[in-house]
C-alpha positions in Angstrom: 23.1 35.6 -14.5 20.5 35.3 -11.4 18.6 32.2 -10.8 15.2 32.2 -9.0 14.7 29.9 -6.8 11.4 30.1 -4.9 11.2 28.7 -1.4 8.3 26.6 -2.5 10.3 24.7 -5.5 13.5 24.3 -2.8 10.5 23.1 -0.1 9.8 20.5 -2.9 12.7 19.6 -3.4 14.0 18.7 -0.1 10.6 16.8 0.7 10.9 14.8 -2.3 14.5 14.1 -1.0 13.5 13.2 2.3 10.6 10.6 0.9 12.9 9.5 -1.6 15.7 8.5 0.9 13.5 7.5 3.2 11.4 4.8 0.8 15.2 3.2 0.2 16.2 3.1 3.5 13.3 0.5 4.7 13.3 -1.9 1.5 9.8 -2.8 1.7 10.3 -4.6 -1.6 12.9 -7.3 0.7 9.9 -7.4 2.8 6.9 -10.6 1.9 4.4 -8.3 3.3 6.0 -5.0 2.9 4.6 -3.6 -0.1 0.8 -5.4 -0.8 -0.1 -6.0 3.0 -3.7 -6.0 4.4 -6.8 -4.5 2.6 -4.7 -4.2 -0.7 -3.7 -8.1 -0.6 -7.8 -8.5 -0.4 -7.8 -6.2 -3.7 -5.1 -7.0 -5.3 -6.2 -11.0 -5.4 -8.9 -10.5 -8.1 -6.1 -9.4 -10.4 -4.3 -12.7 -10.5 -7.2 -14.7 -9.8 -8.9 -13.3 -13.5 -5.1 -13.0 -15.1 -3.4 -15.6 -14.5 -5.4 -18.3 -12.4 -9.1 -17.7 -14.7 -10.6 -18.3 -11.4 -12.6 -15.5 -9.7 -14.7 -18.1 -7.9 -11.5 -19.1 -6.1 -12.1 -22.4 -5.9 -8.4 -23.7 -6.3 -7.7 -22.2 -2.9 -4.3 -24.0 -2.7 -3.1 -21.4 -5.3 -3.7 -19.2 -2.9 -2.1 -20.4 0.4 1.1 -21.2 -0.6 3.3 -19.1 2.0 2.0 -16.2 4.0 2.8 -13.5 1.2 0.1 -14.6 -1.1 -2.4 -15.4 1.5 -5.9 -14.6 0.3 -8.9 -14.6 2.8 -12.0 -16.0 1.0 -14.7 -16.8 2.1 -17.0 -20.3 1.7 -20.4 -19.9 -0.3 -21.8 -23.3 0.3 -21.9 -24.5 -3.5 -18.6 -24.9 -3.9 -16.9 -21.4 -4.7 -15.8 -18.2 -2.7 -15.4 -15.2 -2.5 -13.7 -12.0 -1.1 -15.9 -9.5 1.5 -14.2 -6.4 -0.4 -15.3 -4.9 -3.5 -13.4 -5.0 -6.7 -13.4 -1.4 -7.3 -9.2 -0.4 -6.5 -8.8 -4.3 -8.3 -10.6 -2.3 -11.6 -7.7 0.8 -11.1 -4.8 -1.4 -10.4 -5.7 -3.7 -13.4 -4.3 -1.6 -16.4 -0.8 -1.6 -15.0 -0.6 -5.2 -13.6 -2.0 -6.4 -16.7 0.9 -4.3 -18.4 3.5 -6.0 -16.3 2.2 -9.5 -16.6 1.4 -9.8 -20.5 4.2 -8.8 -23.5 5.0 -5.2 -22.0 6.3 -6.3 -18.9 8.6 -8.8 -20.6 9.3 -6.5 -22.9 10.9 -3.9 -20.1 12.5 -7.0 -18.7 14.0 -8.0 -21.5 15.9 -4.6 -22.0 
């Protein structure tokens, strides 16, 4: 019986192995700023601020502060709220799955 193997699907291959090794090699997920770090902290906080905290006006900025992980830059309005200089738009794409993983489904696949 021949198998045939094309030098694209073994090119594949070996890149996904490459990525793959490398991605457990570094343990970002050890890391407190290895995998949501910069701009995506600044889009990611709208997802626990409306999810969990019911405060997109961040006005309970302690919530926010408490270690350098979960820093959130807001900025001051005046009338007593703030708010974040970057648009909600990647918050709007990552909000189906970390709703997901933060309501019964999550639990559910941490349960099991």
């Amino acid at each position: 019986m021949k198998t045939n193997y094309s030098f694209s699907k073994i090119a594949i291959f070996i890149i996904f192995s490459i990525v793959l090794f490398t991605n457990f090699q570094a343990k970002k997920w050890d890391d407190s700023n290895g995998i949501i770090n910069a701009d995506v902290r600044a889009y990611y906080a709208y997802l626990p601020a409306l999810f969990i905290h019911h405060d997109l006006k961040f006005q309970h900025s302690e919530v926010y502060r408490k270690d350098k992980s979960t820093v959130v830059w807001t900025f001051d309005t005046g009338n007593n709220s703030r708010y974040i200089k970057l648009t909600s738009g990647m918050a709007m794409i990552y909000s189906p799955f970390f709703k997901n993983i933060n309501t019964g489904i999550g639990e559910f696949i941490m349960i099991q």
